[in-house]
C-alpha positions in Angstrom: 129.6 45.1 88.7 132.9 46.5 89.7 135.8 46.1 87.5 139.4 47.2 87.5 141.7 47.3 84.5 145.1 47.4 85.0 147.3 49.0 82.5 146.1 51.7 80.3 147.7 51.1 77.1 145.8 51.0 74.1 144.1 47.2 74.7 143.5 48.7 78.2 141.5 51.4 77.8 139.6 50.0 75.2 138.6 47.2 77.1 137.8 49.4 80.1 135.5 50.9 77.4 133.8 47.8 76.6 133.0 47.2 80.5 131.8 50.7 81.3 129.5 50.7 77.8 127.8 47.0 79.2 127.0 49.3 82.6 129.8 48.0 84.9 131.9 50.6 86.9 135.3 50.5 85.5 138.9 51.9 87.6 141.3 52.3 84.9 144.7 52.0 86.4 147.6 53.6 84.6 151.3 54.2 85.2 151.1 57.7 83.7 150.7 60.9 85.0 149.1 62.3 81.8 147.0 59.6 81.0 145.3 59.8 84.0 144.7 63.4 83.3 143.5 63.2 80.0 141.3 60.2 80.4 139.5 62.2 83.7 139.2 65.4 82.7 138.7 65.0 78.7 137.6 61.7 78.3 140.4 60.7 76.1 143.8 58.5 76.4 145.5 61.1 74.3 148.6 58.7 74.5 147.7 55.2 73.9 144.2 55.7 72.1 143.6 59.0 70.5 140.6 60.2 69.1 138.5 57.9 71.4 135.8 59.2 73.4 136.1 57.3 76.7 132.5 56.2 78.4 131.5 58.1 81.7 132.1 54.9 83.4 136.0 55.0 83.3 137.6 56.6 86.2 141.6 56.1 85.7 143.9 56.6 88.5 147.5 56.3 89.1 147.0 54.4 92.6 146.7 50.3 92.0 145.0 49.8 95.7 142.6 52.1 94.4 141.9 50.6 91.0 141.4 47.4 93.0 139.7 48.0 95.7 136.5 46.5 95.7 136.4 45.2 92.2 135.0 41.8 91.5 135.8 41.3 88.0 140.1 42.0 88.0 141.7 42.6 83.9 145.2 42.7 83.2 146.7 44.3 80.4 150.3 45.3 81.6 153.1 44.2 78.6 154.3 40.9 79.0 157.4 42.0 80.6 156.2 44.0 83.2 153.2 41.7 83.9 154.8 39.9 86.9 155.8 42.9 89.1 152.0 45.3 88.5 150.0 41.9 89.4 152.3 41.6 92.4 152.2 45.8 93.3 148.4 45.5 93.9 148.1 41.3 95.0 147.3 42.3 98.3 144.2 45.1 97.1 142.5 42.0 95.2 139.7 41.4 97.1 138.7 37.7 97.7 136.4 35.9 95.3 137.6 38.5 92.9 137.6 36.6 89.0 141.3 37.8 87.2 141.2 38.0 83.6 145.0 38.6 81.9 144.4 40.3 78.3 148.4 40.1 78.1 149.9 38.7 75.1 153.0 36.9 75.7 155.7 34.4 77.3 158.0 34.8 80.2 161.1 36.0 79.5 163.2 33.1 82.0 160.3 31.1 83.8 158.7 30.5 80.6 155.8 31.2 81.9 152.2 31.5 80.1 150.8 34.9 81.4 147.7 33.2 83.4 150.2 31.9 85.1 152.0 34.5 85.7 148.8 36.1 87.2 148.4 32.8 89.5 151.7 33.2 91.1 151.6 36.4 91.2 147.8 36.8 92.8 147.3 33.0 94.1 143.5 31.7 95.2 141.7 33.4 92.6 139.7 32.1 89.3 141.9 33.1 86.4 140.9 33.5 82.6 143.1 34.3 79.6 141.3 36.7 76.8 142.9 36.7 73.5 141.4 36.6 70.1 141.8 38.5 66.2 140.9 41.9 68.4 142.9 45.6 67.6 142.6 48.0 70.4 141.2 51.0 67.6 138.7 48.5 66.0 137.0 47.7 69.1 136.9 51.4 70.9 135.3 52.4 67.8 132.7 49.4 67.9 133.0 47.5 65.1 132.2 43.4 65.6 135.2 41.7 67.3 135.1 38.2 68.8 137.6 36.7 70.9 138.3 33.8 73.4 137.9 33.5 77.3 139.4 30.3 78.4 139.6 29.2 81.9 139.9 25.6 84.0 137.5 27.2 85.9 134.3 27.3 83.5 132.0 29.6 85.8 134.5 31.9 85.8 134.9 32.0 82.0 131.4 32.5 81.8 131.2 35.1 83.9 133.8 37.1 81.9 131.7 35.6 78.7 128.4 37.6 80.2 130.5 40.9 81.6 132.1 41.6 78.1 129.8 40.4 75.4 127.2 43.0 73.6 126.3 43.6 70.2 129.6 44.3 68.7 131.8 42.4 71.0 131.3 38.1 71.1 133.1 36.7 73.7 133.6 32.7 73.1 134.6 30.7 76.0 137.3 27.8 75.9 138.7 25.6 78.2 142.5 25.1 76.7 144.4 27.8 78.4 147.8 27.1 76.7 146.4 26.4 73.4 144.8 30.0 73.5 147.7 32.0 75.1 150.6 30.4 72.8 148.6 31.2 70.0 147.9 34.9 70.9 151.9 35.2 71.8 153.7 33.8 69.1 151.2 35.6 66.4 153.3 38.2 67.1 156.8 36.8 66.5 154.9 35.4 63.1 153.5 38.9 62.5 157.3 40.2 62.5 158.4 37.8 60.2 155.9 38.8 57.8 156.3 42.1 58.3 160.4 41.3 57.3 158.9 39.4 54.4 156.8 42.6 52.8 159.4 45.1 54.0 162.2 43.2 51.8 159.8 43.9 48.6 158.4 39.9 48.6 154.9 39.3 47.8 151.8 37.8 48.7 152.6 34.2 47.8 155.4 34.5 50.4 153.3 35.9 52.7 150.8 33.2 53.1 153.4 30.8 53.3 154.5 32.6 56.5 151.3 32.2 57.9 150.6 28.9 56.8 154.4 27.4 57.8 153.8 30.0 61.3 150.4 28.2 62.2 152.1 24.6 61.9 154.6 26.1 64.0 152.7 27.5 66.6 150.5 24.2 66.7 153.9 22.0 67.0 154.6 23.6 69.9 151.4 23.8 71.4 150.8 20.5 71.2 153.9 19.7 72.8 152.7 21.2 75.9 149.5 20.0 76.1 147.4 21.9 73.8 144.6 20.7 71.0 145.5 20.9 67.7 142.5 22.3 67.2 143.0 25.6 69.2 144.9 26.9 66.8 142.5 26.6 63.9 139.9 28.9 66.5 139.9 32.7 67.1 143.1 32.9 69.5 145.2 30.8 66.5 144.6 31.4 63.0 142.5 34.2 63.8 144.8 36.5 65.7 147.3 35.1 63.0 146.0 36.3 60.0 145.2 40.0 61.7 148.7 40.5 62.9 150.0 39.3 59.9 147.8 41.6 57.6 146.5 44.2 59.3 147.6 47.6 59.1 147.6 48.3 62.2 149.9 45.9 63.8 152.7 47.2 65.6 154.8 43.6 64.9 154.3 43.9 61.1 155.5 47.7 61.1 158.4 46.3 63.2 159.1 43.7 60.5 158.9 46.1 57.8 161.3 48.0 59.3 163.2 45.5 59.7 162.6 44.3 56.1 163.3 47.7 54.7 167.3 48.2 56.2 166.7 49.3 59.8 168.5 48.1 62.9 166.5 46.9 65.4 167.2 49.5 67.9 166.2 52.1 64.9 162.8 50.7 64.5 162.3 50.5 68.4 163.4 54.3 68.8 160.8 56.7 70.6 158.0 54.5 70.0 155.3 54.3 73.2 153.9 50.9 72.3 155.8 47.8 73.2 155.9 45.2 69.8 155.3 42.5 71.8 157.3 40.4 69.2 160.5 41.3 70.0 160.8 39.8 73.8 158.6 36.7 72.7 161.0 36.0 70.4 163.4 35.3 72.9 161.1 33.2 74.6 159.8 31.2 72.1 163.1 30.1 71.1 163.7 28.9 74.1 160.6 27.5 75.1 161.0 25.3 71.5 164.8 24.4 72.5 163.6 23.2 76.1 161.0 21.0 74.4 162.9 20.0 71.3 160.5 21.5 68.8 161.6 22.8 65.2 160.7 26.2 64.9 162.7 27.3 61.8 160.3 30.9 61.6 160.4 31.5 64.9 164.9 31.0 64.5 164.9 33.3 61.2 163.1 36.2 63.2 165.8 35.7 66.4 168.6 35.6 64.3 167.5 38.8 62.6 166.4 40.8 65.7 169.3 39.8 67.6 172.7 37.9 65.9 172.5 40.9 63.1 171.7 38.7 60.4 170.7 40.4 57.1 166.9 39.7 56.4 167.4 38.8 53.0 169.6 35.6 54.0 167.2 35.1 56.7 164.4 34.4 54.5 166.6 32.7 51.8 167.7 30.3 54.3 164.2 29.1 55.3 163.1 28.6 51.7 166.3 26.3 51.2 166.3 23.8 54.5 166.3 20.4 53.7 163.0 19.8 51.7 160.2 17.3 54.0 156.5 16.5 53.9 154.3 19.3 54.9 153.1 17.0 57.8 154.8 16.0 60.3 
């Protein structure tokens, strides 16, 4: 089959990796000279995902229209913020029937928006399916077992994206609760920062898992507010991609945090770093997503107040551990 990926970050290419090792013919869109370059004439993204050796399949290119053209099977990995305006760039290339899959992790800063949606606006009449799922870019280029979620309304077309991505070392689920699976892989991240405050202040483990733990209810709270199971976020695209960018080593949110954590100013942490911390925008969406639907999100206020008001992160955390005490359930 004929795939395009566009955005050649590090999710990107890997991905595009994945499709061209199951024997699909992958265009690898990228916004960069140099990664173009590197990927066609050294088979490396010397940029995004060094040390990778990138499958014959790949051909990257700086043109969308060309990336597009006669693809059948349509991923987008553009950051969250630029999403909107690189599905719109190329809307008219998409070829019709063409299934969109969005591998973006994140809200809309001002609609709101979840990023399938995004996609649907931005690319209307076509099958969309959101991937997300425990699932860092390294980890998968080099092959070791990964599963993750492909949740769609439209169930062939999940399954189609099930059967184009799965192998050996790659298990592709599919689900049909779209917001339930793209909250959960967008405010991991906001969680992940917060833990990554935690460990950067010199706290331990036991406040760690009560990050997670108090994040998950959280996330679910307001999932379930608009319309999501409960039981999403106990699957692969809640608690799974949870506990990685909580833990894991390496997550760009948790290195923010610990930044953070450690003394730094935001804009310190943020300084000549390539890779967007997806964290830091959804922040300021999350918190006013929850506002708009009236849901307590104390973690998800901490991390806002310390990212943007210049609150010190030490009275951040001290002021979630002393809010008015209340049953664990709701």
């Amino acid at each position: 089959m004929k795939c395009a990926v566009i955005g050649a970050g590090a999710w990107g290419t890997a991905l595009a990796n994945v499709l061209a090792t199951n024997g699909h013919s992958v265009a690898l869109w990228a916004r960069e000279p140099d990664v173009v370059d590197t990927v066609n004439q050294i088979r490396e993204n010397r940029r995004f995902l060094p040390g990778i050796c990138i499958d014959d399949g790949v051909r990257a290119t700086g043109v969308i229209a060309d990336a597009l053209g006669d693809a059948e099977l349509v991923t987008y990995v553009a950051p969250s913020h630029a999403l909107r305006e690189v599905a719109s760039s190329g809307a008219g290339a998409v070829r019709p029937g063409a299934v969109l899959v969005v591998a973006s992790k994140g809200i809309e800063r001002g609609t709101l928006a979840i990023m399938s949606d995004v996609v649907a606006d931005a690319v209307p009449g076509h099958a969309v399916v959101a991937l997300s799922g425990p699932s860092f870019a390294a980890e998968v280029a080099n092959g070791q077992p990964t599963a993750v979620v492909a949740a769609s309304h439209d169930r062939a077309a999940a399954a189609r994206v099930q059967r184009s991505l799965s192998s050996d070392v790659f298990r592709v689920y599919t689900h049909d609760d779209v917001v339930g699976v793209e909250l959960g892989g967008a405010l991991k991240n906001v969680m992940a920062v917060a833990t990554g405050i935690a460990e950067g202040l010199g706290l331990g483990f036991n406040s760690r898992a009560a990050l997670i733990t108090r994040g998950l209810a959280e996330m679910t709270r307001l999932g379930t507010a608009l319309g999501a199971s409960p039981a999403t976020f106990a699957g692969l695209a809640g608690l799974g991609d949870l506990v990685l960018t909580c833990t894991g080593a390496l997550s760009r949110n948790r290195a923010l945090g610990l930044e953070l954590g450690a003394g730094k100013t935001l804009d310190d942490a943020l300084q000549g770093k390539d890779s967007v911390a997806e964290g830091v925008l959804n922040t300021i969406s999350a918190r006013a997503l929850a506002e708009r639907e009236g849901v307590d999100m104390p973690i998800v206020q901490a991390v806002h107040r310390v990212l943007f008001e210049s609150q010190p992160a030490r009275l951040a955390i001290a002021e979630l551990m002393t809010r008015e005490l209340r049953a664990e359930r709701d």
